[in-house]
Steps between C-alpha positions, in 0.01 A plus 500: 500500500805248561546141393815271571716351263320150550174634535547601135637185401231278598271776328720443186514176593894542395830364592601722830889562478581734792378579859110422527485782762579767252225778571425671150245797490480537093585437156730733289663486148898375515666830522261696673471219805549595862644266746148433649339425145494141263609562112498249217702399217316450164746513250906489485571888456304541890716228622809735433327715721528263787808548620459898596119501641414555809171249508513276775406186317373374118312345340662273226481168249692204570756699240602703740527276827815552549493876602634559810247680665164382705273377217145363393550236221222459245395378171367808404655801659227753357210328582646483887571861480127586396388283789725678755439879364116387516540413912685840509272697306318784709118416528275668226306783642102524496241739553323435813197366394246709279575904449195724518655687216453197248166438334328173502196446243217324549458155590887467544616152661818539770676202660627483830817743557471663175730807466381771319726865473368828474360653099429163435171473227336134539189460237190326596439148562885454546639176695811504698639193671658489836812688625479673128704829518418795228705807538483853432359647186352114332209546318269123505257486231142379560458091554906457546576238731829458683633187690631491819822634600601675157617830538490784252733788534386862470384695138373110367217487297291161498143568265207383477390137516891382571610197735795464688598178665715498856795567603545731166754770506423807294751841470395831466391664207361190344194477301258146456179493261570803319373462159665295251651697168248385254355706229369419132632763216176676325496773264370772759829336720511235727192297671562447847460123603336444825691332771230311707763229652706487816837458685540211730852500709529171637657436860877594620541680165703857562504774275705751486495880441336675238387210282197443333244202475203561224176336588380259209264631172313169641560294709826566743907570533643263747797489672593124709624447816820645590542661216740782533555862327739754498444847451362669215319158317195527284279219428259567223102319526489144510820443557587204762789438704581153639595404802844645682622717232704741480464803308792759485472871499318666190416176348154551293267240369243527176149417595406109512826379527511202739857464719550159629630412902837611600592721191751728561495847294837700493445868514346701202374180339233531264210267390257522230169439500286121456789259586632254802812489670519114648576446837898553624562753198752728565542833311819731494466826578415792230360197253192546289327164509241477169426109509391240682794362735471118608586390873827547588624728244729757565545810291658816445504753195245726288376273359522297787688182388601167688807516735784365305327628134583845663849444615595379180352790277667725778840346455472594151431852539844617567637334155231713267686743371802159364246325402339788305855585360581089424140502358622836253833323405306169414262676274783717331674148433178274402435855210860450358457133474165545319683780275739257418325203411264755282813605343635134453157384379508793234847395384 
């Protein structure tokens, strides 16, 4: 695949500073760029880089305008470069159609172009939408339904009763509706509470590898549109996840909590059980949030604490040991004045 220089630009719908006739075939990072490939400058320490690569044009903000080279000007240089590296992407490959080595239950449902790969197990009374694509080794519980054009990658696991909206993206090794962790200590050990819910996955969401979504005790775990999680996240039953999040990698969430739309969760987070994060909230990475968090808030810490509570406590960490040592000295001085005025008193 090639594009020109202004072909891309009226894609980017960018400032074009250069020859519009420019053929580029791809997209490459700064210092690995060939004379036939487009790079991008994101930050100041890759602009350093400019100078030596070999990339026949970039894309940059109005910042850096003036570099003498054939350029793309845009607000947001990273959003552009996504846009270009998704026109140069290679195409995703499918299964041709249905394998004779998967098995199909009873009753199941297909839409038109459905892709289905070999060792495939679909349970009965399934539904797939159109141009759905399920790839080697997913297992589909009975009464799942999938929307159209959602893709699951091989080894994931979707059980019983579980919905999935369109367009959603999920990575391998993932698991949705296995049972939520609930169990009620009894003398003979520990009573085993049924989990009779579901997962719903709402459109566009993607979700990546090896996480894992608990189907509700009752009623269901949902995850809203565009939602999007990294690898390795685990969202206990009846949690919910608003709209276009963003969940980082290893990030795990205590059943019933309820994230608002467009929270952003730094890697590692934590979050107990029973409590809301408003919409907007943003939470550093490696925090353990215990409380309710109201829109807006940003955090960071274990406890998780607001943003500039935590900076200040921080900034005090390195002076501990004076202030322990000032703190000694104080209370050696404040025990001789008190011996003195005793002995004063006595006099």
């Amino acid at each position: 695949m090639e594009r020109t220089l202004g072909e891309l630009a009226t894609l980017l719908g960018g400032e074009l500073k250069g020859p519009a006739d420019l053929v580029i075939r791809g997209i490459a990072p700064i210092d690995g760029a060939t004379s036939q490939d487009i790079t991008f400058i994101t930050q100041k320490r890759y602009a350093r880089l400019a100078e030596k690569s070999q990339a026949a044009a970039f894309i940059v903000s109005p910042e850096w305008a003036s570099l003498p080279r054939p350029l793309i000007i845009v607000p947001r240089p990273q959003l552009a470069y996504a846009q270009v590296a998704t026109l140069f992407a290679p195409p995703r490959r499918r299964w041709p159609g249905i394998s004779d080595q998967a098995y199909l239950g009873r009753d199941v449902q297909l839409g038109a172009e459905v892709s289905i790969a070999p060792f495939v197990f679909i349970g009965d009374q399934a539904r797939l939408g159109d141009r759905v694509t399920i790839m080697a080794g997913c297992v589909l519980g009975q009464e799942v339904e999938i929307g159209a054009d959602t893709w699951l990658y091989p080894n994931v696991t979707i059980l019983d009763r579980c919905r999935l909206g369109e367009r959603v993206t999920i990575h391998s090794g993932t698991v949705i509706g296995a049972d939520g962790f609930g169990f009620i200590p009894i003398e003979a050990g520990n009573y085993k509470i049924p989990q009779l819910g579901t997962v719903v996955i709402e459109d566009e969401v993607e979700i990546g590898a090896n996480c894992t979504i608990d189907r509700g005790a009752l009623g269901e775990t949902r995850v809203g549109q565009g939602v999007k999680l990294d690898n390795l996240v685990h969202l206990a039953h009846n949690v919910t996840v608003g709209e276009h999040s963003l969940l980082v990698a290893q990030v795990g969430i205590a059943g019933s909590t309820k994230v608002g739309k467009r929270v952003a969760l730094g890697g590692q987070v934590g979050v107990a059980g029973h409590i809301e994060l408003g919409d907007g909230v943003q939470v550093g990475a490696k925090a353990a949030v215990s409380h309710t968090l109201r829109p807006g808030q940003v955090a960071l810490g274990i406890p998780a604490r607001p943003h500039r509570e935590f900076l200040k406590i921080n900034a005090h960490l390195s002076k501990l040991p004076e202030i322990y040592q000032r703190l000694k000295e104080v209370e050696q001085e404040l025990r001789e004045l008190k011996a003195g005025l005793a002995r004063e008193s006595e006099a």
